[in-house]
PATOR-999050 format. One line per 2 residues: their letters; for each residue x, z negated, y negated of C-alpha. Coordinates in steps of 0.2 Angstrom, whole numbers. Layout:
A> X/Z/Y ~ ...
***
This chain:
XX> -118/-127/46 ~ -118/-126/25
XX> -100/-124/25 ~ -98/-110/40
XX> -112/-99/30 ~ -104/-104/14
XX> -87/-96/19 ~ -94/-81/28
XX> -107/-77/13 ~ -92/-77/2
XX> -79/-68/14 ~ -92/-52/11
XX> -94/-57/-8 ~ -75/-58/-13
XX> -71/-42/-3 ~ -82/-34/-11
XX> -80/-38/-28 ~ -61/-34/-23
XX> -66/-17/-20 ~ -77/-14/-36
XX> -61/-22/-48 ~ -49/-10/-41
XX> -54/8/-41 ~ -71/18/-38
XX> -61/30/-26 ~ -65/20/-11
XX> -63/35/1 ~ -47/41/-6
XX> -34/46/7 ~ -17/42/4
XX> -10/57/14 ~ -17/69/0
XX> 0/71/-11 ~ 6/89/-6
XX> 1/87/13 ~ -1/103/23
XX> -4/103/42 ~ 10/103/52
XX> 25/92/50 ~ 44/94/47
XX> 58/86/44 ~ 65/91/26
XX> 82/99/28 ~ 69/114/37
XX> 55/113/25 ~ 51/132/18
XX> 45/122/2 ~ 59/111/-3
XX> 53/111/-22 ~ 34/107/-18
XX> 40/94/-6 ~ 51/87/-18
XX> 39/86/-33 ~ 24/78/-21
XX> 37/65/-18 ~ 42/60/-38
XX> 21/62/-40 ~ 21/47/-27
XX> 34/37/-35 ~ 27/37/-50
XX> 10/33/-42 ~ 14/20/-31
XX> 24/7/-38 ~ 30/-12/-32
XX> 17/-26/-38 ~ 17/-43/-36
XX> 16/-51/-18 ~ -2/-59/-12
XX> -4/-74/-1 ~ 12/-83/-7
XX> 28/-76/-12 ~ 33/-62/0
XX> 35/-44/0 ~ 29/-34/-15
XX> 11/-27/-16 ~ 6/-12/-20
XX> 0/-6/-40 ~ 2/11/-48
XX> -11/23/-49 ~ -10/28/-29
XX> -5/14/-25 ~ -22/6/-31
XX> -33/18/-23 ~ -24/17/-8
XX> -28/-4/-7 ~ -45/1/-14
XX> -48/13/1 ~ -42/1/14
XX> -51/-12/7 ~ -67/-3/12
XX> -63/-1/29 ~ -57/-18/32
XX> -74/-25/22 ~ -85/-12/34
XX> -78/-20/50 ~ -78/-38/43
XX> -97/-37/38 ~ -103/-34/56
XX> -90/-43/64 ~ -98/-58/50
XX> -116/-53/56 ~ -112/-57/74
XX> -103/-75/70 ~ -119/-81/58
XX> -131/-75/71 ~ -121/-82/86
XX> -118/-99/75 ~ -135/-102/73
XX> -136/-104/92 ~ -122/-114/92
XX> -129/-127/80 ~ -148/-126/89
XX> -137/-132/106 ~ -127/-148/97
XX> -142/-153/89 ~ -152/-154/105
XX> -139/-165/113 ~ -140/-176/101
XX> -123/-171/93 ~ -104/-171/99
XX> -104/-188/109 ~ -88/-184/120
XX> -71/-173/124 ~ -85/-166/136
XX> -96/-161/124 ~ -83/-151/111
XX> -77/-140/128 ~ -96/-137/133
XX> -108/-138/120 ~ -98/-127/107
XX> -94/-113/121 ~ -104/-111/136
XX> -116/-96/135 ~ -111/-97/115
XX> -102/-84/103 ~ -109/-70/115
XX> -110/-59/100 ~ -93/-61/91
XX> -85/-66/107 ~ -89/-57/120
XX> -74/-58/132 ~ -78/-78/131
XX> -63/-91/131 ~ -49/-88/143
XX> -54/-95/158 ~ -45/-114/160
XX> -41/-117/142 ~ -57/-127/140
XX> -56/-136/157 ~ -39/-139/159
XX> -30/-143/142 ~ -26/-162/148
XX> -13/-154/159 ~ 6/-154/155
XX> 9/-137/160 ~ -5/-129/149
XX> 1/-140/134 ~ 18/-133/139
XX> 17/-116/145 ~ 6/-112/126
XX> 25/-112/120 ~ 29/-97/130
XX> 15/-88/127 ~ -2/-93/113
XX> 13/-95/100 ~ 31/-91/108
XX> 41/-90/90 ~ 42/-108/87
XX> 53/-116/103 ~ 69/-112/107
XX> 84/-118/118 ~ 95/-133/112
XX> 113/-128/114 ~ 125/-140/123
XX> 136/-143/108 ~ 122/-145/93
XX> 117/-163/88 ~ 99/-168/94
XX> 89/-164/81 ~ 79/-184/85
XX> 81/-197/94 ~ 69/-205/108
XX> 73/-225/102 ~ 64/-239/113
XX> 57/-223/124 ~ 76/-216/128
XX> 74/-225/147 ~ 59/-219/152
XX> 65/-200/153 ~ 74/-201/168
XX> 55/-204/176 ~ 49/-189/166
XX> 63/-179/171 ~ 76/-183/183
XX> 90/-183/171 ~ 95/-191/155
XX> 93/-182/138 ~ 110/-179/137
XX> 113/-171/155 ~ 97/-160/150
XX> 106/-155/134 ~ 122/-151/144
XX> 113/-142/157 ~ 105/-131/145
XX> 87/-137/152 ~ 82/-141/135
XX> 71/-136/121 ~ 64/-138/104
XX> 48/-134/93 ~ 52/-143/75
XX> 36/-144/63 ~ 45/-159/54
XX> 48/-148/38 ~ 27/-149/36
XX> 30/-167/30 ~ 32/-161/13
XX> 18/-149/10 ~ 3/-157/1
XX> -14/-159/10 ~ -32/-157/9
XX> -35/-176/12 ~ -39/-175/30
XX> -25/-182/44 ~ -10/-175/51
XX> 8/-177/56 ~ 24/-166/57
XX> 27/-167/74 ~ 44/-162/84
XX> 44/-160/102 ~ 57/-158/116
XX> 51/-147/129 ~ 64/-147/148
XX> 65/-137/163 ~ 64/-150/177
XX> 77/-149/188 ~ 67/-151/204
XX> 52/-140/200 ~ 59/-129/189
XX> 43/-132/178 ~ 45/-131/160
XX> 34/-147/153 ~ 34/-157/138
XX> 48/-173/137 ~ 42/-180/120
XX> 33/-180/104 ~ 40/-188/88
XX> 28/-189/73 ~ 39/-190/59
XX> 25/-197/50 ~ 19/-215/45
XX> 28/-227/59 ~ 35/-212/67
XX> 28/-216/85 ~ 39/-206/98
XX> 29/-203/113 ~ 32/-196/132
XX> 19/-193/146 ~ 23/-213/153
XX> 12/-216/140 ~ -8/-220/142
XX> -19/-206/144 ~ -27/-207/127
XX> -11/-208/116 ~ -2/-193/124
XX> -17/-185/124 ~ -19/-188/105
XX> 0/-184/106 ~ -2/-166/109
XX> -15/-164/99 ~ -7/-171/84
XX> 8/-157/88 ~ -7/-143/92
XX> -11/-146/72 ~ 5/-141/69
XX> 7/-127/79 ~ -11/-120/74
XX> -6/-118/56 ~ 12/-114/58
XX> 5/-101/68 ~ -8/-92/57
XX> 2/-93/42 ~ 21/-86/52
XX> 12/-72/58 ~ 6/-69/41
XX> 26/-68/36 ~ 32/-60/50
XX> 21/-45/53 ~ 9/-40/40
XX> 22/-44/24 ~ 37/-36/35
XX> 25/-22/41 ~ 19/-18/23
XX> 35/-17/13 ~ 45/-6/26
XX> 30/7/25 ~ 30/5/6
XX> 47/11/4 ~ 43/27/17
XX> 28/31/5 ~ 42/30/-10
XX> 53/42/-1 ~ 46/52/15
XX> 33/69/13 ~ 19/66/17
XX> 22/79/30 ~ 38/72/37
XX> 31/66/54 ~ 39/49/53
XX> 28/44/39 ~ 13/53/47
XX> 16/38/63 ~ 18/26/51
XX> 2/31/41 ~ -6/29/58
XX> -1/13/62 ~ -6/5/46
XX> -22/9/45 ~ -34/-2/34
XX> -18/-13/33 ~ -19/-16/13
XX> -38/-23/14 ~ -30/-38/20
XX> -17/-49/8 ~ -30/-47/-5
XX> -44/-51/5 ~ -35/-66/13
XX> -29/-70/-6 ~ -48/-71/-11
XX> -56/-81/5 ~ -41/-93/15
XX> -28/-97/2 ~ -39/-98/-13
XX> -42/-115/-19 ~ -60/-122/-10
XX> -56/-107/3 ~ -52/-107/22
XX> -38/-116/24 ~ -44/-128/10
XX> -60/-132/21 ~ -52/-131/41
XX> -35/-136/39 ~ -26/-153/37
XX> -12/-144/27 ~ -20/-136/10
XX> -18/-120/2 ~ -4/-123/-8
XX> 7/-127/8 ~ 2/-112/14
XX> 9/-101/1 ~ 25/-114/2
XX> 25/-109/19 ~ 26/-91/16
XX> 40/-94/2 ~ 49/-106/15
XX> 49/-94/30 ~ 48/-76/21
XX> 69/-77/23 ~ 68/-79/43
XX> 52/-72/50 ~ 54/-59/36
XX> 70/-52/43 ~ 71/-35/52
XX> 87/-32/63 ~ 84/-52/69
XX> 67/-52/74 ~ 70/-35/86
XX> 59/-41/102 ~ 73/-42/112
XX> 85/-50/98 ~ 73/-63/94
XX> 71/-72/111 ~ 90/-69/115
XX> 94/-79/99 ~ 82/-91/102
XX> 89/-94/121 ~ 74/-88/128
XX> 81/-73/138 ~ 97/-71/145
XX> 104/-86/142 ~ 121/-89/147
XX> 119/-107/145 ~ 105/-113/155
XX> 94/-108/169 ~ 80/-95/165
XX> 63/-98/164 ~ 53/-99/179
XX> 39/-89/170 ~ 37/-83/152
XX> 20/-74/151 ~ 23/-69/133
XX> 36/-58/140 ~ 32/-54/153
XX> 17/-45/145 ~ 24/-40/128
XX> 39/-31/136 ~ 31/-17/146
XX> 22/-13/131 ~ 38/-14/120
XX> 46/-3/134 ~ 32/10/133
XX> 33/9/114 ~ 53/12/113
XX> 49/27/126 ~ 34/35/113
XX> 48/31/101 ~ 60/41/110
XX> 52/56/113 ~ 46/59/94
XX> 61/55/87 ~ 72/69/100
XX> 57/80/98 ~ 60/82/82
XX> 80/79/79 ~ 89/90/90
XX> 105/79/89 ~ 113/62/76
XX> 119/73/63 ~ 102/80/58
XX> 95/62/56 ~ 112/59/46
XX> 104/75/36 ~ 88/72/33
XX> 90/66/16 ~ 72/58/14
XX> 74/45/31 ~ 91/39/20
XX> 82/38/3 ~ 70/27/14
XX> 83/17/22 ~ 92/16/2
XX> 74/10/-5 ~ 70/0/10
XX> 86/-11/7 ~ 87/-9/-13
XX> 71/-10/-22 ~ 61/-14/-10
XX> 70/-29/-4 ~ 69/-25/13
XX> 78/-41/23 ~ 91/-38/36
XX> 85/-18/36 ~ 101/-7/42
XX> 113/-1/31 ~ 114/14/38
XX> 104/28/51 ~ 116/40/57
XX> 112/39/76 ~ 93/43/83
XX> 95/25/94 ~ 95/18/75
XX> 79/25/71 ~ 70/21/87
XX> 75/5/85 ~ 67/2/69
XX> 52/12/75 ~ 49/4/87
XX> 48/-14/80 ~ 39/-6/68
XX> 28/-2/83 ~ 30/-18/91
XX> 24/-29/76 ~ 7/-18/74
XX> 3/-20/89 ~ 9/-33/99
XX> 17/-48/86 ~ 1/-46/75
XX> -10/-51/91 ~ -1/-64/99
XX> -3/-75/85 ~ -19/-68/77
XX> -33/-57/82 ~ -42/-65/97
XX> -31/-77/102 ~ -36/-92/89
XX> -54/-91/95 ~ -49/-88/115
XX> -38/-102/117 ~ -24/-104/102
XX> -38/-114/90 ~ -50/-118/103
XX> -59/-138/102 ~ -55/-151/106
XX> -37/-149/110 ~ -32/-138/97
XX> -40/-144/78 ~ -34/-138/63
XX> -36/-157/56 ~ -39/-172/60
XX> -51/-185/55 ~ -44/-200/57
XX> -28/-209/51 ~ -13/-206/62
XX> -10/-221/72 ~ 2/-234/68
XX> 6/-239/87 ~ -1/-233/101
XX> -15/-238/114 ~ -29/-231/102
XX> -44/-233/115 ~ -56/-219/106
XX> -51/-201/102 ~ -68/-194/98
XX> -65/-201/77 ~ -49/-190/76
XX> -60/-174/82 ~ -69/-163/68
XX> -87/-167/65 ~ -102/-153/72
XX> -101/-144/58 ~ -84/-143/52
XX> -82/-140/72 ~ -94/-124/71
XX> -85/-118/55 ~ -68/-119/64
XX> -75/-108/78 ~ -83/-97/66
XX> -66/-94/56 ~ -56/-91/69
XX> -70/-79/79 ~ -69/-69/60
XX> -50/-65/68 ~ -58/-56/81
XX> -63/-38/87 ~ -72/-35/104
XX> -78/-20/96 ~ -65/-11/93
XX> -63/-6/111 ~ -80/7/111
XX> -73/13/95 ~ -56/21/104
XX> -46/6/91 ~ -34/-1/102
XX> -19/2/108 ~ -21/11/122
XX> -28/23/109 ~ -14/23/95
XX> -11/40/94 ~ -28/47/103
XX> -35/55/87 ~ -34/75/85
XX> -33/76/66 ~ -15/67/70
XX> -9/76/84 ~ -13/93/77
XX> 2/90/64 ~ 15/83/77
XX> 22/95/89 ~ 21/101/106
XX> 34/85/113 ~ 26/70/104
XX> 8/73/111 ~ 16/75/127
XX> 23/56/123 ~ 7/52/116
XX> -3/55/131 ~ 8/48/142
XX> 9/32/130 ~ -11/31/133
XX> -8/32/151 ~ 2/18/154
XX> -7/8/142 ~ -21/10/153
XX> -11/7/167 ~ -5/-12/159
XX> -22/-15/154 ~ -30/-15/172
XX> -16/-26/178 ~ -21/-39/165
XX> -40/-39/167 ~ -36/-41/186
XX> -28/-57/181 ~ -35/-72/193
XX> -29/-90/198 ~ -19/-89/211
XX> -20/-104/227 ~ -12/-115/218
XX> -24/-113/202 ~ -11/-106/190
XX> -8/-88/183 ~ 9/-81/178
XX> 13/-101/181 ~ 1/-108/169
XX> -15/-116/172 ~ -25/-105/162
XX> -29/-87/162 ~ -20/-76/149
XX> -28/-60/145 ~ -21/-56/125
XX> -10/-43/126 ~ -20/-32/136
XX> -18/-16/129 ~ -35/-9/129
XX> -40/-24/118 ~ -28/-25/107
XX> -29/-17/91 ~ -15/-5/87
XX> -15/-11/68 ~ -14/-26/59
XX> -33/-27/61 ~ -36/-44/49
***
């Protein structure tokens, strides 16, 4: 319990002090340099002077600093730039102190109900004690419904690869080498799966998730490994289940569902630390730094009434209260990460260094792009998946986003050649790529399809990418005990049939504290407060200075997000237990939930 109120106390204490060491000008609104009401593109502005000067007073003002929570993007400093953070920070710390309020309050129950049954005495006791009728406060919603009950199944092990965190498999080619070998296991896949590895391989029915390369981050002193996985498409069922975990660690024990119960349960629990970190940290990299630095260089370069920049203002809200809140609190030394995690702070910054090149890339991570290159979707080499909740969910949102997109961008450009004149979107796209170090950004926006493209992954990383990896997820099911700890506590076995799992799970405390972390992620009150992304663009003070054809798109946005949303809460089991193919219930990407921002 000391170590949950001791991380919340100083959450509120190190944001705060953030705020006090910046600027005083904590309501400072960054849209004040030479703003009017209604927005324009430049090459029809009646003030081309004034608009010009607003602009140099901004690049003076906000400036390039250096990246926070490892080696990334640049950070903003300057003058503006400054009170701009300053400003965001307030907002993020307002949320964050009552969101705090209701996990102390909520823990203390929490801790009431493990020490009345006499501790954590069993598997049993993690999936029940710690959540039913608990975390009503900070988690309203509760844990999705068959995460906690079913997590010794395969499929759920499985199917949390194409939906809790879907950016780290992908489809083995036929030509590529495999990246590890099963050994003395090698004859017990044709049991698991029909076919040999080979013939899997061949038929394009197999898959990889690699978190070898986290044998070389230093740790806290608790137990991990750096587990790889192949993942298949049975042949008969067309199921997609696990095939094998290699440890990559210590003896480097390869295991395969033949094995007993215990030690491919521990198995997949070994990987699930893993995944768990790789997964707070890569959305770290591929949203927030990605989102950041693009918006940066539009400060550096757009009016602030050119209407592109008035979106992009709207989608980052409060988003610079969090790198230096997250620098203070998780990858300080003796912070978050330091206390939860098997991997330590220092790896996470590595992390960020290591993977800032890939998830940091613009063009490549296009929703679409992504999951082609990764042989996800539309494979030409393999079967498809039988079901792929992730996108199933995230693509008629991303639709719906690319269609707002569509409309605000021919609303305002009556044809290519005025977004080839509008000399402030190329100084962006210039900046963006130059000093702003922009990876993979395009070279060049003459066509309106190039700008709704980048728009709308813009789009699609506030309010979709950010979520699926962050937000409510880790409390809901991504990081939820017993199967998903962010460390073990117990050495990693040197050979298998270990009779008594319970050692490797954290102890009450450390348990509560995990919860409490991850439930700091989340925010169920967003939803009453017209936050979410069903209401991105429901605000007046926006909508006066966009014209007649964007709030047209802008309502209709809202409509269907509405729409998506009550086809997610009906979500159910179906007869044979599963939804969307998975023996859990997936409720994230429900629009009426989800933040429309990087909301932590």
């Amino acid at each position: 319990m000391n170590l949950l109120h001791l991380f919340f106390i100083f959450c509120v204490g190190a944001t705060t002090a953030l705020q006090g060491g910046i600027t005083s000008k904590l309501r400072y609104r960054r849209d004040s340099v030479g703003a009017t009401n209604q927005t324009s593109l430049p090459q029809f502005d009646h003030n081309p002077g004034e608009r010009a000067n607003a602009i140099l007073v901004k690049r003076r003002g906000y400036l390039y600093g250096p990246s926070k929570m490892g080696n990334a993007s640049f950070f903003p400093t300057g003058n503006l730039g400054d009170a701009m953070v300053a400003n965001d920070l307030s907002l993020f710390t307002a949320t964050q102190e009552a969101v705090q309020s209701d996990i102390n309050t909520d823990a203390v129950a929490v801790q009431v109900a493990v020490e009345t049954n006499g501790g954590l005495k069993s598997f049993a006791d993690y999936a029940n004690i710690l959540y039913n009728g608990q975390w009503s406060r900070a988690v309203p919603s509760g844990e999705d419904p068959g995460i906690l009950s079913n997590y010794t199944e395969d499929l759920l092990f499985s199917m949390e690869r194409l939906s809790l965190n879907p950016y780290a498999i992908r489809r083995l080619t036929p030509q590529e080498i495999l990246p590890f070998e099963l050994g003395d296991v090698g004859d017990s896949i044709l049991q698991v799966a029909e076919m040999s590895i080979t013939a899997l391989q061949q038929a394009g029915r197999l898959f990889l998730v690699d978190h070898s390369y986290q044998a070389k981050y230093p740790t806290t002193g608790r137990f991990g490994a750096a587990c790889s996985a192949y993942f298949f498409i049975h042949p008969t069922s067309g199921d997609f289940l696990p095939l094998a975990i290699k440890t990559n660690v210590g003896n480097d024990l390869v295991y395969t569902p033949l094995d007993a119960p215990n030690d491919w349960l521990l198995a997949k629990i070994m990987f699930n630390v893993n995944d768990l970190f790789f997964a707070q940290i890569y959305h770290l990299v591929a949203t927030h730094d990605v989102g950041e630095i693009v918006h940066q260089a539009a400060i550096r370069t757009l009016s602030d009434n050119h209407p592109i920049l008035a979106i992009l203002d709207k989608l980052m809200f409060q988003a610079y209260g969090i790198r230096p809140t997250g620098d203070a609190v998780l990858f300080n030394n003796g912070g978050a990460i330091d206390t939860y995690f098997y991997l330590n702070s220092t790896a996470a910054r590595d992390f960020v260094a290591d993977w800032y090149p890939i998830a940091g890339a613009y063009r490549a991570n296009y929703f679409n792009t992504f999951l082609e290159n990764r042989g996800l979707l539309n494979c030409d080499y393999g079967p498809a998946l039988k079901s792929f909740p992730y996108h199933e969910d995230a693509s008629i949102i991303h639709k719906n986003m690319q269609i707002f997109m569509n409309s605000f961008i021919d609303s305002y450009y009556q044809s290519d050649k005025e977004v080839e004149e509008d000399f402030e979107v190329q100084a962006w796209v210039t900046e963006a790529r130059n000093e702003a170090l922009v990876i993979d950004f395009p070279e060049l926006v003459t066509t309106k399809g190039v700008l709704i493209d980048i728009l709308t992954h813009f789009f699609h990383l506030t309010g979709v990418a950010h979520h699926v990896l962050n937000t409510a997820d880790p409390v809901t099911s991504l990081g939820t005990l017993p199967f998903h700890p962010a460390a073990l506590y117990h050495p990693i076995p040197t050979s298998k049939n270990v009779t008594d799992l319970l050692p490797f799970l954290p102890p009450p405390a450390t348990a509560i504290g995990q919860i409490g972390v991850f439930a700091a992620f989340n925010r169920a009150h967003f939803a009453a407060q017209n936050l979410t992304l069903a209401h991105a663009f429901s605000d007046p003070a926006l909508l006066s200075r966009l014209n007649v054809g964007t709030n047209v798109a802008a309502s209709k946005f809202s409509e269907s997000m509405r729409n998506i949303s009550a086809q997610i809460r009906g979500r159910a089991f179906d007869a044979d237990g599963l939804s969307q193919g998975m023996p859990f219930v997936w409720k994230c990407l429900d629009p009426e939930t989800l933040p429309f921002f990087f909301a932590v």
